[in-house]
C-alpha positions in Angstrom: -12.5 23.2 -26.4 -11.6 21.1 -29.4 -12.3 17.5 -29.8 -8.9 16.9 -30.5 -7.3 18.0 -27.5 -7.7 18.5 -23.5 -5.5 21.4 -21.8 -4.2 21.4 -18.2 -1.6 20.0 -16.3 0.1 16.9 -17.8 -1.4 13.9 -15.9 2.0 12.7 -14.4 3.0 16.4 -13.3 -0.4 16.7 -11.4 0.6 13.2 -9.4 3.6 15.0 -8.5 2.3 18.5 -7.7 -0.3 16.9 -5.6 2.1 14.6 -3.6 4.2 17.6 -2.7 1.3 19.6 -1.7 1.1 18.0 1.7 3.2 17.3 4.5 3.3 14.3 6.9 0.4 14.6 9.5 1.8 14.2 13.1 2.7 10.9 14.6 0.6 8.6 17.0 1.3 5.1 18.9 -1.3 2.4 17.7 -1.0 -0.8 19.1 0.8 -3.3 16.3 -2.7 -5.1 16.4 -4.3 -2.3 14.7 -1.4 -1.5 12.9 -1.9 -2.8 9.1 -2.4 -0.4 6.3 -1.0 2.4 8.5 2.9 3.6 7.0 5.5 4.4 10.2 6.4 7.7 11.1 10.1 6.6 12.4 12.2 4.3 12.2 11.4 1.2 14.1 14.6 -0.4 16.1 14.6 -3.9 17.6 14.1 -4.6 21.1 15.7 -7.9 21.6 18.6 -10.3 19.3 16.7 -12.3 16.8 16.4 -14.7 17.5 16.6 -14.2 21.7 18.8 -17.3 22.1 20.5 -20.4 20.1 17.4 -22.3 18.8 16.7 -25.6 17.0 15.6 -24.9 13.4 14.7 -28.6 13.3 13.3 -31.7 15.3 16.0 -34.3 16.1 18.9 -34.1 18.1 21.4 -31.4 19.5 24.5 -33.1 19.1 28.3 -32.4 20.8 31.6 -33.2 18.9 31.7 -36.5 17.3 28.9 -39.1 17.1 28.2 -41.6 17.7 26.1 -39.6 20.8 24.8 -40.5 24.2 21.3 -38.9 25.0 21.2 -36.7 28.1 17.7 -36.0 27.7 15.2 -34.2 25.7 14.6 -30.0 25.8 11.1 -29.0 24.6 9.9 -25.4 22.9 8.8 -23.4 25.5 9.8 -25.8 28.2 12.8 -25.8 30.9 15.7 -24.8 29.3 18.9 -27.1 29.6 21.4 -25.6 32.0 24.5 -27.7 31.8 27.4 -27.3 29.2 26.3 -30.6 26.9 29.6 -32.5 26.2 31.4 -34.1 23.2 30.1 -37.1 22.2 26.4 -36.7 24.2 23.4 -35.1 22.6 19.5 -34.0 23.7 16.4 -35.0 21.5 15.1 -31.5 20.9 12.0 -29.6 19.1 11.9 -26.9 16.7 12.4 -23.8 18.9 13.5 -25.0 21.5 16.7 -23.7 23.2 20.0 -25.2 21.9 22.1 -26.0 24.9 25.6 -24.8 25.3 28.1 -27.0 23.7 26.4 -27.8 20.8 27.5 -27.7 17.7 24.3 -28.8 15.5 21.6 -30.2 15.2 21.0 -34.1 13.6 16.9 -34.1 12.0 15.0 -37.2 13.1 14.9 -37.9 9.1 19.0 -37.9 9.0 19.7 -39.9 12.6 19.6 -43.8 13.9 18.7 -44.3 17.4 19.8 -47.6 19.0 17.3 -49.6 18.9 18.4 -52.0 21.9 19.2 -49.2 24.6 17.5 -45.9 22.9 20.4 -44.6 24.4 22.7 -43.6 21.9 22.2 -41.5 18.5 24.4 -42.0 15.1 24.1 -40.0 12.1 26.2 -37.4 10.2 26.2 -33.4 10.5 25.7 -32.0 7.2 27.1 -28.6 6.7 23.8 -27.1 7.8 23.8 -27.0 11.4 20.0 -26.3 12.0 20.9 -24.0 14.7 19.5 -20.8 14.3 22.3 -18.4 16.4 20.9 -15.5 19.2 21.3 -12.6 17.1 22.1 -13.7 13.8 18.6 -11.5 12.2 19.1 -8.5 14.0 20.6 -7.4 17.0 19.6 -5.4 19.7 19.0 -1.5 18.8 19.5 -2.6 15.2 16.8 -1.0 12.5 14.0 -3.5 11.8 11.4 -1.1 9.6 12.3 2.4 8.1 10.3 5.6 8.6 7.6 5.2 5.5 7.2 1.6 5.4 4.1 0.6 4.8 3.0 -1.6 7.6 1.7 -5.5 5.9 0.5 -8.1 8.1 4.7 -9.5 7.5 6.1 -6.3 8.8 3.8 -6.2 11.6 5.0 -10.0 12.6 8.7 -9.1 12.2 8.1 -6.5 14.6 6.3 -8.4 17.1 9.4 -10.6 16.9 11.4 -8.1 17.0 9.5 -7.4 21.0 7.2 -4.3 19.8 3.8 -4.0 21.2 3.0 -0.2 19.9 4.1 0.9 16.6 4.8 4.6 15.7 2.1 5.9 12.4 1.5 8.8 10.9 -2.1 10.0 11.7 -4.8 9.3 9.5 -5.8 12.1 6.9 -9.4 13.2 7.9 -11.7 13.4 4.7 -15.0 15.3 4.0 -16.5 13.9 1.0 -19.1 16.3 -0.4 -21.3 14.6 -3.3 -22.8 17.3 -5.5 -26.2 17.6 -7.5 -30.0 18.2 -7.6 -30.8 14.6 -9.2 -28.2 12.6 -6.5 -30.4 10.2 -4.5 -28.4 8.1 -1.5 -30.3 5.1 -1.7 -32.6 3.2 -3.6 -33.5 2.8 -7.4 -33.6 6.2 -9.0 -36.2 7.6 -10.5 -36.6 9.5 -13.6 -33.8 12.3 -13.6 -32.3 10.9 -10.8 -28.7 9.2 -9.9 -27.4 7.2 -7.1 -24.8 8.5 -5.2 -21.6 6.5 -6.1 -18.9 8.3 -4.4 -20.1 7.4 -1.1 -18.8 4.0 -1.2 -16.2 4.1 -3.7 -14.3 7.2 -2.6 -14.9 6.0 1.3 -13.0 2.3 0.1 -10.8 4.0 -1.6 -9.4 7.1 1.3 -9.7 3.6 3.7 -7.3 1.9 1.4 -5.0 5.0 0.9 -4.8 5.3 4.4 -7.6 8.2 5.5 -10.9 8.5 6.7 -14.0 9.6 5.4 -15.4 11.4 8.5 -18.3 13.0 6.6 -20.2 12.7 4.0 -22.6 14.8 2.4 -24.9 15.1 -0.6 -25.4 18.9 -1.5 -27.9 20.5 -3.6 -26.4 23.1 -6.8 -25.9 25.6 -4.7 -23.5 28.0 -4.4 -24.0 29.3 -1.0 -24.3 25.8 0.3 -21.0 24.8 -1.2 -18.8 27.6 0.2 -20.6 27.1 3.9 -19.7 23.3 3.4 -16.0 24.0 2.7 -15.6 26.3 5.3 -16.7 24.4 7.8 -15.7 21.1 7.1 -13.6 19.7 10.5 -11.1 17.7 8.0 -7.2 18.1 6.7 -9.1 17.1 2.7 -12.4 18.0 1.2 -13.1 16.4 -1.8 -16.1 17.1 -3.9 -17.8 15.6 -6.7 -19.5 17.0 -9.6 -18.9 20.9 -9.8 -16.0 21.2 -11.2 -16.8 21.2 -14.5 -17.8 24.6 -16.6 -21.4 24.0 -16.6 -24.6 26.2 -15.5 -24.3 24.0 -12.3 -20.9 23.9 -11.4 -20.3 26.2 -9.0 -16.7 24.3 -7.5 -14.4 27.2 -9.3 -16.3 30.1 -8.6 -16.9 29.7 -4.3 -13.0 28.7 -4.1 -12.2 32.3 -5.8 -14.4 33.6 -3.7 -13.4 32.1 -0.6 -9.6 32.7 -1.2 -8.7 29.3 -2.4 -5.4 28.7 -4.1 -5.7 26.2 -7.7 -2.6 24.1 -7.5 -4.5 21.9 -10.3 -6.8 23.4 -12.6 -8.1 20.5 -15.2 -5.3 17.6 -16.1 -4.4 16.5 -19.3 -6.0 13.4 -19.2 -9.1 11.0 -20.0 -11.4 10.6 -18.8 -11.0 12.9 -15.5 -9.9 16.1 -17.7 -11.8 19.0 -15.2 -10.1 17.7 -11.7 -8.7 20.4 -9.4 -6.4 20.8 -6.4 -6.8 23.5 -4.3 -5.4 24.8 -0.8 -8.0 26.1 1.4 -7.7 28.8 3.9 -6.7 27.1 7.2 -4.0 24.7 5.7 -6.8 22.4 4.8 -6.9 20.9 0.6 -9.5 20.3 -1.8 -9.8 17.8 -4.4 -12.5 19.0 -7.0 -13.9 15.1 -8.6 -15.7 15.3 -11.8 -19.3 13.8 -11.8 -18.9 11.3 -14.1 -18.1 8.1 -12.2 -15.1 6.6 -14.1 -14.0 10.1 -14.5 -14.0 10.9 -11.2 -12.4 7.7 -10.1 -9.1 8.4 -12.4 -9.4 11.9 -11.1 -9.2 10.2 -7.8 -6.4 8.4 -8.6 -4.5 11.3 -10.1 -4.9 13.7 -7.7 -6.4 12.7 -4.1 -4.4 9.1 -3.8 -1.1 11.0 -3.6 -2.1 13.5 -1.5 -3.3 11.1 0.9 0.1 9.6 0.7 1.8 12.4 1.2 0.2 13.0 4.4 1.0 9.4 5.5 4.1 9.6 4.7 3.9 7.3 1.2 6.5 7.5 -1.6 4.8 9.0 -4.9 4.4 6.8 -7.8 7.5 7.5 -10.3 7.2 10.8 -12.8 8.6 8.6 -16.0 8.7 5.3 -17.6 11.3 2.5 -16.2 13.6 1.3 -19.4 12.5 -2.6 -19.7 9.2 -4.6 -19.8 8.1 -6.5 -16.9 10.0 -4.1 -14.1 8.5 -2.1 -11.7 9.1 1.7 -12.4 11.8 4.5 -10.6 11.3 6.0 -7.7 12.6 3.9 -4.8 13.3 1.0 -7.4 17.0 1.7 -6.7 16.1 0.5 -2.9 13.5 -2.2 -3.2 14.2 -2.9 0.3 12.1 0.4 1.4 8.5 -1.3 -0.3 6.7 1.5 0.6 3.2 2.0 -0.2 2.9 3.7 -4.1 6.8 3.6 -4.5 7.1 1.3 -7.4 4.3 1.0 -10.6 4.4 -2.4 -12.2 4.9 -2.3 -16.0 3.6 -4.5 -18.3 2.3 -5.1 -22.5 -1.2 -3.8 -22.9 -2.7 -5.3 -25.3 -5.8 -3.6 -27.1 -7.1 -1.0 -29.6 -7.0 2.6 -27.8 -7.3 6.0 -29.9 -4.7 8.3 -28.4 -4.1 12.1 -28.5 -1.1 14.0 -28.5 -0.6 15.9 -25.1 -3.1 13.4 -23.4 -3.1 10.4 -21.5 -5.7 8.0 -21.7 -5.9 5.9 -18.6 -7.9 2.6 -19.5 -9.1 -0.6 -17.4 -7.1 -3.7 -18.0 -7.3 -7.3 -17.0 -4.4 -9.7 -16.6 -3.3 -12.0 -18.8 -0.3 -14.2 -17.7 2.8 -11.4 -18.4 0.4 -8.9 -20.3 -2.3 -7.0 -19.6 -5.7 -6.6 -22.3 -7.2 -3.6 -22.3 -10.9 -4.1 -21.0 -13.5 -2.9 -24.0 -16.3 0.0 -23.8 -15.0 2.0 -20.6 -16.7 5.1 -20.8 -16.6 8.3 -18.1 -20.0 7.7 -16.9 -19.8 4.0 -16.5 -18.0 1.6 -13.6 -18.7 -1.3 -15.5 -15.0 -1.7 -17.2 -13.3 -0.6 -13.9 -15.6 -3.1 -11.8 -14.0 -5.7 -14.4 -10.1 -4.8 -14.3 -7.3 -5.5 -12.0 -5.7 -2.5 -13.0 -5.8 1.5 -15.2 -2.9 0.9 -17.6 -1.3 4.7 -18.0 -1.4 5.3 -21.8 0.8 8.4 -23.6 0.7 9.7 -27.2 2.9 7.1 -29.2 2.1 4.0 -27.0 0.9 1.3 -29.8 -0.5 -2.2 -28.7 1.6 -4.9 -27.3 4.2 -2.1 -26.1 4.5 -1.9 -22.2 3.0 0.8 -19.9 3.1 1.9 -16.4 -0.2 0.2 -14.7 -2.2 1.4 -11.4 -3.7 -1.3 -9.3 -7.6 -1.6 -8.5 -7.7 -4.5 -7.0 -5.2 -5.0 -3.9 -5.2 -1.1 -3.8 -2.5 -1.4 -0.4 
């Protein structure tokens, strides 16, 4: 292969190949406790008016007609509701949430209101246009859609549907992933010795399919062998295996050859990228899928983020990240930009400058670790495929084509905040 230039898929193609590889797993009910992260498999409908009833957006005094007002009484949140029609010209001292009694037309803050000082008996003040009442129904109604099918379920969305009177949420089931680390001289713990590596992909892929919205189920660390490999795919009790190391064309990478043999079908062979060039996708007999990681950490983590991020998404029913550039600086890229409302997991890439000195190649794009810098990003210096350091550093991979020059903006992938 020549210095100059990397063959395979295009990098963006392989993001969209692999997203429409999958379908969405089935459904489940989790409760909404448990809900975060997860992305809903329906629609979710409201169960109640939002609010339930006329409530008091402020404390002060629920006032009828004209002022100057008599006071009736006082209603407190969450205590006996006021049952008689209040009339013009009286008024009940009331707290924030409390139920607005019939007949009035707003609410006076404390802040804005005069209270007789010789009787306490009467209230004067002036009703703004504002009338601090918050009216039964006037979020949603009853039956009314609160959260689309695909919404990725933040600790807000999960709040608005406990307002809303939902207890169990409808999610798509999490993708099962076997995660098979391959190599003589990988060692799971310790210091390694002479020859030796630690395993890396343990933690970093098992963060990474938790914040993509799987599960690592098992995880394994396989000698170079052949026999051993095509065993471990067959067996694996998972909807995605994804292995590390292997998938290259060396003496010991056997990934290519067991998946011919076995009857797998390359959806991905190698992407046009670096690092992460010899990544595969494959579908394996059963309607399971394989995501072939190169060895080299970096490597392997772009390769992760190319290929088994959108897979995962697709089986959770996530958007894919857009296949092109959005037209201005500073905006978030297509896809479902032209419904911002939906804020689906991995619908939108932010776009910002990059700033810093990258050697591109025609036909290949570089993805780089970047840092923030106000409204820019700068590139982070001395990332390499066999090192974390740069990534462990960045807030983001900026996505680099052939004719991007510094200072120009590029679509960017998050590493920190991956949700």
């Amino acid at each position: 292969m020549s210095a100059n230039h990397v063959s395979g898929t295009p990098w963006r193609e392989a993001v969209a190949i692999a997203h429409a590889a999958a379908a969405p797993l089935p459904a489940e009910i989790v409760a909404l406790r448990d809900a975060t992260g997860r992305v809903t498999a329906v629609p979710v409908t409201a169960r109640m008016d939002l609010p339930g009833f006329d409530t008091a957006a402020m404390d002060g005094y629920a006032v009828a007609g004209p002022g100057p007002w008599n006071i009736d009484g006082r209603v407190m949140a969450g205590g006996e509701a006021w049952t008689t029609h209040l009339v013009r010209g009286h008024c009940v001292e009331i707290m924030t949430g409390a139920a607005v009694p019939a007949g009035a037309d707003a609410v006076i803050p404390y802040e804005q209101s005069t209270v007789d000082e010789a009787a306490h008996l009467t209230v004067s003040g002036q009703v703004s246009t504002r009338t601090h009442i918050r009216r039964a129904g006037e979020d949603s109604r009853l039956g009314d859609p609160l959260v689309p099918a695909g919404r990725l379920l933040t600790p807000a969305v999960c709040g608005l549907l406990a307002q809303g009177g939902a207890d169990t949420v409808p999610v798509h089931r999490r993708p099962r992933v076997r995660l098979l680390v391959t190599g003589d001289e990988v060692i799971a713990a310790g210091v390694p010795g002479t020859g030796e590596v630690r395993d890396v992909f343990g933690p970093m892929i098992t963060a990474l399919v938790a914040a993509w919205g799987g599960s690592v189920t098992d995880h394994r660390i396989l000698r170079d062998d052949p026999a051993l490999l095509a065993e471990s795919l067959l067996a694996a009790d998972a909807e995605v295996i994804a292995v590390s190391g292997s998938s290259s064309a060396g003496r010991a990478d056997h990934l290519r050859p067991v998946l011919d043999k076995i009857g797998a079908r390359l959806l991905v062979d190698q992407v046009a990228c670096r690092p992460g060039h010899p990544q595969v996708l494959a579908s394996l007999p059963g309607g399971r899928w394989l995501v072939g990681l190169p060895g080299n950490p970096f490597a392997g983590l772009v390769a992760a983020m190319t290929l088994l991020r959108p897979l995962l998404g697709a089986m959770t029913g996530s958007p894919i990240e857009p296949a092109g550039p959005p037209t201005r600086p500073g905006t978030i890229s297509q896809a479902d930009a032209s419904d911002p409302a939906e804020g689906r997991r991995g619908s939108t890439l932010l776009r910002l400058p990059v700033i810093g000195d990258v050697p591109l190649i025609p036909g290949v794009t570089r993805l780089v670790p970047v840092v923030a810098d106000g409204d820019r990003v700068i590139v982070v210096p001395g990332a390499r495929p066999a090192s974390l350091a740069g990534a462990a550093a960045a807030d983001a991979l900026a996505i680099l084509e052939y004719g991007w020059t510094t200072g120009t903006p590029a679509d960017l992938l998050p590493l920190t905040g991956l949700l």
